[in-house]
Backbone as a printed PyTorch tensor [residue, N CA C, xyz], in Angstrom:
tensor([[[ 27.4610,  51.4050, -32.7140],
         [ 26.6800,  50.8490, -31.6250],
         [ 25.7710,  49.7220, -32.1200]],

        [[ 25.1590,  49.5370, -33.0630],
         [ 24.3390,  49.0530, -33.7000],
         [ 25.3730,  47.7150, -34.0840]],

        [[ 26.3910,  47.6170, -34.5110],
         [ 26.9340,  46.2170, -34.5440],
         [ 27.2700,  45.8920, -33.6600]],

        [[ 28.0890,  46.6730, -32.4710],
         [ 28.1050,  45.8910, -31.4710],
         [ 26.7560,  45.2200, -31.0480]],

        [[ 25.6900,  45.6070, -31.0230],
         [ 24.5440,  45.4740, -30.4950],
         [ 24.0910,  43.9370, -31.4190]],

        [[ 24.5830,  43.9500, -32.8790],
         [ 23.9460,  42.8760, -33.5380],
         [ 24.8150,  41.7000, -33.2870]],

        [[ 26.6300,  42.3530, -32.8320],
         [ 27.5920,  41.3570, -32.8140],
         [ 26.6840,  40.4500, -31.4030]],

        [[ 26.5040,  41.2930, -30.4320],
         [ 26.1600,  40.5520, -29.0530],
         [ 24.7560,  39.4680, -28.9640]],

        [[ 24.0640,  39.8470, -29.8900],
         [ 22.0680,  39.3850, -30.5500],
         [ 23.0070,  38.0870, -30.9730]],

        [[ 23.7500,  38.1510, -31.8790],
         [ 24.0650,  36.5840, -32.2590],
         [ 24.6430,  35.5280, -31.8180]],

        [[ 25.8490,  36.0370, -30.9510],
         [ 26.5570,  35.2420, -30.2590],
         [ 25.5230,  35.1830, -28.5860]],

        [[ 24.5100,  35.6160, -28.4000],
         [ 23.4000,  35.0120, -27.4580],
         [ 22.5400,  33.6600, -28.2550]],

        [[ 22.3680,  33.8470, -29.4260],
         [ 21.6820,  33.3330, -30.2460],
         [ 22.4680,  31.9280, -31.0830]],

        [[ 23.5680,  31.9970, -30.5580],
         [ 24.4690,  30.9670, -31.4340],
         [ 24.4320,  30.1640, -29.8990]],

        [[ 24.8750,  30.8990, -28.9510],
         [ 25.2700,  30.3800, -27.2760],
         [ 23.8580,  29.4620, -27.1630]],

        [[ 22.9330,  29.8130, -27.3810],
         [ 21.5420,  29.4350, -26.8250],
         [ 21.2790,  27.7120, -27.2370]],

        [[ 21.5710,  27.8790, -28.7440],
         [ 21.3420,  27.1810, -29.7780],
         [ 22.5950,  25.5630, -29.5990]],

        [[ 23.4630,  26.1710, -29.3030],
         [ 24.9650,  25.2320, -28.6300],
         [ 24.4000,  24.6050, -27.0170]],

        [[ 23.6530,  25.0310, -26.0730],
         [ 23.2660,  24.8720, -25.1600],
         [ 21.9520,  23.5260, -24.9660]],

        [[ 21.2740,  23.8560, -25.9370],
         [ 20.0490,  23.1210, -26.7550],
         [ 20.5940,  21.9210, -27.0480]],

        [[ 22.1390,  21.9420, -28.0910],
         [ 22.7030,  20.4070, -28.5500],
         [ 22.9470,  20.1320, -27.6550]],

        [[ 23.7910,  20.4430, -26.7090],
         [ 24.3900,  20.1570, -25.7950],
         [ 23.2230,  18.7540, -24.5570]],

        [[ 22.2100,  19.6870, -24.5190],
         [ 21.4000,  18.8640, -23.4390],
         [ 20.7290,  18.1150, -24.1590]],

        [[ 20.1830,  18.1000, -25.7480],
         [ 19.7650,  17.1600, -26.4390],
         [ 20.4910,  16.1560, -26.5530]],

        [[ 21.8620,  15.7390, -26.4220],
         [ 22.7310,  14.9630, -26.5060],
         [ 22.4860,  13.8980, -25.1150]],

        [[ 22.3150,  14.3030, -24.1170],
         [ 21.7710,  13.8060, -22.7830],
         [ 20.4530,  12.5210, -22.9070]],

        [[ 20.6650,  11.3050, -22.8070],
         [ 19.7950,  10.4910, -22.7250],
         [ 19.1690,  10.2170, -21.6310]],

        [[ 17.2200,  10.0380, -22.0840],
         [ 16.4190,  10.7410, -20.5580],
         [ 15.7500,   9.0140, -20.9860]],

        [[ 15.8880,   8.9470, -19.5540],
         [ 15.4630,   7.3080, -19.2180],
         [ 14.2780,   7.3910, -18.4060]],

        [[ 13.4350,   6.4930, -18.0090],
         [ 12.1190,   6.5610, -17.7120],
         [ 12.1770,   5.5680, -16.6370]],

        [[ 11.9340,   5.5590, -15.3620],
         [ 12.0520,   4.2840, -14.5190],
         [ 10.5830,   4.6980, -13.5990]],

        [[ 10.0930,   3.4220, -12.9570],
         [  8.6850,   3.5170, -12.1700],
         [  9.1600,   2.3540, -10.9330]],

        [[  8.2860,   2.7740, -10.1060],
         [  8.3320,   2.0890,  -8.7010],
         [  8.4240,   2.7920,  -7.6040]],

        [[  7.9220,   2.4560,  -6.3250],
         [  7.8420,   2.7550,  -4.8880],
         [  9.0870,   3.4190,  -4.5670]],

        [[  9.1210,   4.3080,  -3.8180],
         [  9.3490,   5.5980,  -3.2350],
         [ 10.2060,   4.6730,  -1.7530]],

        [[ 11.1930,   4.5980,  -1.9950],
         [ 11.9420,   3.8290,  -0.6830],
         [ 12.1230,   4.8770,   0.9610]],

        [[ 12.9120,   6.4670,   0.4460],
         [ 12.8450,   6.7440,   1.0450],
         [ 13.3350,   8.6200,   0.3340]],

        [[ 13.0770,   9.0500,   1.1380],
         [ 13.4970,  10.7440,   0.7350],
         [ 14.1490,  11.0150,   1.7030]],

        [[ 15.4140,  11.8730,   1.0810],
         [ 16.4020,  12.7210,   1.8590],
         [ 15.9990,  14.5030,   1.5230]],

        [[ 15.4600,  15.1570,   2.5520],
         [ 15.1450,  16.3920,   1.8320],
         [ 16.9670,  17.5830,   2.3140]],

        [[ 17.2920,  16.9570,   2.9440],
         [ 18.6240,  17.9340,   3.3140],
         [ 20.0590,  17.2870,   2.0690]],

        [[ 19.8100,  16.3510,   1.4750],
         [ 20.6810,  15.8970,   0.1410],
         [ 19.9840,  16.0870,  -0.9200]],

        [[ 18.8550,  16.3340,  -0.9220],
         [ 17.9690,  16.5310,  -1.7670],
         [ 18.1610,  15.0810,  -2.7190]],

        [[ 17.5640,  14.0160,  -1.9700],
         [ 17.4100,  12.7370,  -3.0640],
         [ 16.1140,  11.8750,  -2.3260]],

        [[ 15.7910,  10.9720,  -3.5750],
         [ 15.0910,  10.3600,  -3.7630],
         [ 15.2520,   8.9050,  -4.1410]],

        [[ 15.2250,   7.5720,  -3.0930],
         [ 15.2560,   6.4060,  -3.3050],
         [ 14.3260,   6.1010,  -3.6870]],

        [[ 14.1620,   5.3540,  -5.2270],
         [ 13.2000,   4.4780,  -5.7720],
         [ 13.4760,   3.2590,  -5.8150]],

        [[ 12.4570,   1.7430,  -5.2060],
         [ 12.8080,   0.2510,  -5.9190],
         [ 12.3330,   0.6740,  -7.2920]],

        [[ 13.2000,  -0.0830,  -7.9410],
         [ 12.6350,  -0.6940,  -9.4150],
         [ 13.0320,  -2.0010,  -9.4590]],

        [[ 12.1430,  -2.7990, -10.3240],
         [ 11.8520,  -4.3990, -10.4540],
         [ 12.1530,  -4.3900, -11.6120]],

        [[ 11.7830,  -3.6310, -12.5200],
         [ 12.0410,  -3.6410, -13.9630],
         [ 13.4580,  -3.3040, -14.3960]],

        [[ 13.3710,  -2.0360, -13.9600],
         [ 14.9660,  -1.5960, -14.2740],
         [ 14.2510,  -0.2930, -15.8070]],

        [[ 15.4190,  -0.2050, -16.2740],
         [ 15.0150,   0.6060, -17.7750],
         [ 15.5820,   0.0430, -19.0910]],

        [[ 14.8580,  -0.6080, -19.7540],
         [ 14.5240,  -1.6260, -20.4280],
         [ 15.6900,  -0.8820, -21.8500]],

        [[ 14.9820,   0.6850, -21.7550],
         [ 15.4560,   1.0810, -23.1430],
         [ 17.0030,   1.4200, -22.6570]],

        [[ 17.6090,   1.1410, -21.9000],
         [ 18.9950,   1.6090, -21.1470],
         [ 20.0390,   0.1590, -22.4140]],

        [[ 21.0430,   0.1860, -22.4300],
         [ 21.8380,  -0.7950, -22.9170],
         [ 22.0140,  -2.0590, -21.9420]],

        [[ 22.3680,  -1.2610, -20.6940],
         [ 23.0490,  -2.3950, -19.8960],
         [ 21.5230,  -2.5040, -18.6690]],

        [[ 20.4820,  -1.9830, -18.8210],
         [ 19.6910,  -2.0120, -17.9900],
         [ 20.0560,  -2.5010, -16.3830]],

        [[ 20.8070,  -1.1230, -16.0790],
         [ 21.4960,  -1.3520, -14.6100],
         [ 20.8730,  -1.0480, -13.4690]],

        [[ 19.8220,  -0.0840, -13.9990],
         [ 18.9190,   0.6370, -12.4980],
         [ 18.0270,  -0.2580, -12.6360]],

        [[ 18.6030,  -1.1790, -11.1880],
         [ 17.2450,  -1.8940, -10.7490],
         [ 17.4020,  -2.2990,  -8.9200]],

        [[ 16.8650,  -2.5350,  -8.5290],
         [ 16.6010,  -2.3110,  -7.0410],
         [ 16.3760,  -0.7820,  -6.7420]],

        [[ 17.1740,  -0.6550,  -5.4930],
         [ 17.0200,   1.0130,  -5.2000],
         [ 17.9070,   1.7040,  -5.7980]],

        [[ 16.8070,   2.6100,  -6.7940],
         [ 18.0720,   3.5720,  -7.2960],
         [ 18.0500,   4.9060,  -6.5130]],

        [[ 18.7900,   5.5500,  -6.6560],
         [ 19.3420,   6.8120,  -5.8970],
         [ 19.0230,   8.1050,  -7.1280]],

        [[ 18.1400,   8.8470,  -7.1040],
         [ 18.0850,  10.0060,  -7.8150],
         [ 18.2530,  11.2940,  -7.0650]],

        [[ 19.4610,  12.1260,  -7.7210],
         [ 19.3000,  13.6260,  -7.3150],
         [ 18.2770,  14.6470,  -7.5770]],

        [[ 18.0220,  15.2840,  -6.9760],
         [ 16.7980,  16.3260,  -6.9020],
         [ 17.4130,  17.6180,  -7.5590]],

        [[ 17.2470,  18.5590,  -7.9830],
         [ 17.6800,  20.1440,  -7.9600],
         [ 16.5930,  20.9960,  -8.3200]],

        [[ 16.7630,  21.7930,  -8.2320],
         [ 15.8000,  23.3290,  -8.5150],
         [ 15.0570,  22.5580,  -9.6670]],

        [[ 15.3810,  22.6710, -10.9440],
         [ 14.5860,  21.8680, -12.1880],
         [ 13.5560,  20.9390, -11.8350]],

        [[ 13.9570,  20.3130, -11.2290],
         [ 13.2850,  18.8540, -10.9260],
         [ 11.8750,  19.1380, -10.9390]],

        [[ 10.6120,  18.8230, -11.6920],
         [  9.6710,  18.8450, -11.3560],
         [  8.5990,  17.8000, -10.6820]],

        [[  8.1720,  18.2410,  -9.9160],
         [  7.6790,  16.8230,  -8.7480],
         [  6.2000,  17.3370,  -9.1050]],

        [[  5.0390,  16.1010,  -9.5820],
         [  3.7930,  16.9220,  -9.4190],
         [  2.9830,  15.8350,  -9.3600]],

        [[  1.5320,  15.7250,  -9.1140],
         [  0.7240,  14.7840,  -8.8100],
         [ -0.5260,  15.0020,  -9.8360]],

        [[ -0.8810,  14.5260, -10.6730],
         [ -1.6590,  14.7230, -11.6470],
         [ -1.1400,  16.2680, -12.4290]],

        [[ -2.0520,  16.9080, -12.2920],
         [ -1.4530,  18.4890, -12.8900],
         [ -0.8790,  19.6310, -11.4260]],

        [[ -1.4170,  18.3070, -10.3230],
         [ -0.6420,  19.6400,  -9.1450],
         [  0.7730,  20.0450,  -8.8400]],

        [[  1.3540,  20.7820,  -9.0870],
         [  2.9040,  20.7470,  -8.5720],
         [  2.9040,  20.8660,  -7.1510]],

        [[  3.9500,  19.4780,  -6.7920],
         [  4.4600,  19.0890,  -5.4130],
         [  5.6890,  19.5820,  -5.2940]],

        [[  6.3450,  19.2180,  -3.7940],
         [  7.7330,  19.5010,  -3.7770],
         [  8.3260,  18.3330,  -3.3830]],

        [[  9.6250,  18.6480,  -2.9230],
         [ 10.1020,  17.4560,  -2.5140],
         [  9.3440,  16.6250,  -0.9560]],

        [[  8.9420,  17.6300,  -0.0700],
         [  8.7170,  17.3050,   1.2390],
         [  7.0700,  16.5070,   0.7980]],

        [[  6.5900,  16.8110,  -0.1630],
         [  5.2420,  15.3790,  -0.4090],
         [  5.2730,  14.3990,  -1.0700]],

        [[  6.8040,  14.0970,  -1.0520],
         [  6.9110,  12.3950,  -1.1280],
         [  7.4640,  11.7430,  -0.1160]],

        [[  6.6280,  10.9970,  -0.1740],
         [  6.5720,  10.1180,   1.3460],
         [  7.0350,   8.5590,   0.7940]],

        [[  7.3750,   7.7730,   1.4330],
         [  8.0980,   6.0610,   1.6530],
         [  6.7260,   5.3400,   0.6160]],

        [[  6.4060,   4.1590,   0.4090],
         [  5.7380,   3.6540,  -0.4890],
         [  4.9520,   4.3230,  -1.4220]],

        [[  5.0660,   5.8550,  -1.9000],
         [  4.2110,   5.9390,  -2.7910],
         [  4.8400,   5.8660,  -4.2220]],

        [[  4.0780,   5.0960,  -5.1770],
         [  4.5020,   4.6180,  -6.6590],
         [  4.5250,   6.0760,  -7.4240]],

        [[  5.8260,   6.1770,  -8.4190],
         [  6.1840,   6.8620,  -8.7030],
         [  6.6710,   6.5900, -10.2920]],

        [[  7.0090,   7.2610, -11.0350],
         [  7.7130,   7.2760, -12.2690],
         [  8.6990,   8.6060, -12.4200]],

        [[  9.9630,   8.3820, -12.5150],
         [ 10.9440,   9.2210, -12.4980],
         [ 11.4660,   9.2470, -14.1080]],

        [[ 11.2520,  10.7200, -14.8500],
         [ 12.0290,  10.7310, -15.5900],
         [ 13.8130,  11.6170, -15.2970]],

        [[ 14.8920,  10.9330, -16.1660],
         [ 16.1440,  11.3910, -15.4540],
         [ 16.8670,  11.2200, -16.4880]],

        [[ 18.4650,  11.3480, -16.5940],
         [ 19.5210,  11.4470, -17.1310],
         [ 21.0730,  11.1040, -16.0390]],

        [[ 21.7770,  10.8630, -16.9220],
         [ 23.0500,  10.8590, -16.0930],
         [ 23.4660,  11.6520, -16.3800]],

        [[ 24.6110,  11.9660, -15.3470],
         [ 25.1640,  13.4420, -15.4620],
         [ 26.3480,  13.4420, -14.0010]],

        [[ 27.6300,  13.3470, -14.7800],
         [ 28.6090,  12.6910, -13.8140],
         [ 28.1890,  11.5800, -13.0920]],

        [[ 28.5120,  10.9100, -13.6220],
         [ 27.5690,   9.2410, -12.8780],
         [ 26.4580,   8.8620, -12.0160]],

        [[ 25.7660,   9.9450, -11.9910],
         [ 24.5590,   9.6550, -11.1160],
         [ 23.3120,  10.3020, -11.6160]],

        [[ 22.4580,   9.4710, -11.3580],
         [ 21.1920,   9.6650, -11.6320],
         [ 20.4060,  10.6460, -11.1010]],

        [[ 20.2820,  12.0180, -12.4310],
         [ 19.4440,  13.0750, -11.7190],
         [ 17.9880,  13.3750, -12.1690]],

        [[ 16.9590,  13.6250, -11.6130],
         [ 15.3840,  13.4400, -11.5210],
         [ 15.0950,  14.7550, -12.1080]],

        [[ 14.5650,  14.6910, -13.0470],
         [ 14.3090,  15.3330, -14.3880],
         [ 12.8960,  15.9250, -14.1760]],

        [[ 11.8640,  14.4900, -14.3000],
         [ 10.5740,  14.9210, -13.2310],
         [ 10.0820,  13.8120, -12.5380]],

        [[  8.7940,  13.8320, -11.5760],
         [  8.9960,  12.8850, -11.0330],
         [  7.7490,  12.9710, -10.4940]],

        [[  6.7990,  12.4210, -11.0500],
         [  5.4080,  12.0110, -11.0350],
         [  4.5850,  11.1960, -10.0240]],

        [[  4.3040,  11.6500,  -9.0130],
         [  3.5400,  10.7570,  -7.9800],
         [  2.1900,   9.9910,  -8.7910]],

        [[  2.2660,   8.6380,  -8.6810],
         [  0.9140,   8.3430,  -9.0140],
         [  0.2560,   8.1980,  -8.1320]],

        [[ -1.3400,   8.2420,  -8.4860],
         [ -2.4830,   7.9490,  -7.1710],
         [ -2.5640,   6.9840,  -7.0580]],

        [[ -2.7350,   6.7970,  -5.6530],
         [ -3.4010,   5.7720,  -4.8070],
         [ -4.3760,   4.9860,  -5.4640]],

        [[ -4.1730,   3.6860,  -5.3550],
         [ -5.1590,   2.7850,  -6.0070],
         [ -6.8670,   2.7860,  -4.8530]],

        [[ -7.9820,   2.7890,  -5.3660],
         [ -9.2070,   3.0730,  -4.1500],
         [ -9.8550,   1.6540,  -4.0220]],

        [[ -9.3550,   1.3320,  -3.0410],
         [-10.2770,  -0.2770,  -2.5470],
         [-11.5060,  -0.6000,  -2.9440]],

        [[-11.9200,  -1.5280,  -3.8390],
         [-13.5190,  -1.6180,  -4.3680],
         [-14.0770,  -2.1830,  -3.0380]]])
């Protein structure tokens, strides 16, 4: 019982460890800009970008990009966690993401504050 028990401890422990390369292998890109529009029933998120992502090769995301949302996704506003339904159309944003079958999925996704009129 006891090896089965140690056979199963390792091959969780080898699985875990293979899982780890696996998503470390995944390149996480950084893009910022206004909040075009939200789909909460596709669960996505249109951002403009002007810049694009500089550290990308072909620096292709630029205008509106299209990011997928999922369970992971963390959406938050300083240290508050948001959801998807409190992002609203112009608010400035920074999306971190990855590709993953050709499309751009939202990793996290940082509301910034409102600038306060002097």
């Amino acid at each position: 019982m006891k090896k089965v028990l140690t056979i199963g401890l390792v091959m969780v422990f080898v699985m875990s460890v293979a899982m780890v390369a696996i998503a470390a292998k995944k390149e996480m890109y950084s893009l910022m800009g206004p909040v075009v529009s939200v789909d909460t029933a596709a669960k996505t998120v249109t951002v403009h970008s002007v810049e694009g992502v500089a550290t990308a090769a072909d620096n292709r995301w630029k205008g509106d990009v299209i990011f997928v949302t999922n369970d992971m996704t963390k959406i938050s506003m300083h240290k508050a966690k948001k959801t998807l339904d409190d992002l609203k159309a112009g608010q400035n944003v920074t999306v971190k993401f990855h590709e993953m079958d050709g499309k751009s999925v939202a990793v996290a996704i940082m509301i910034m504050p409102e600038k306060k009129a002097k």
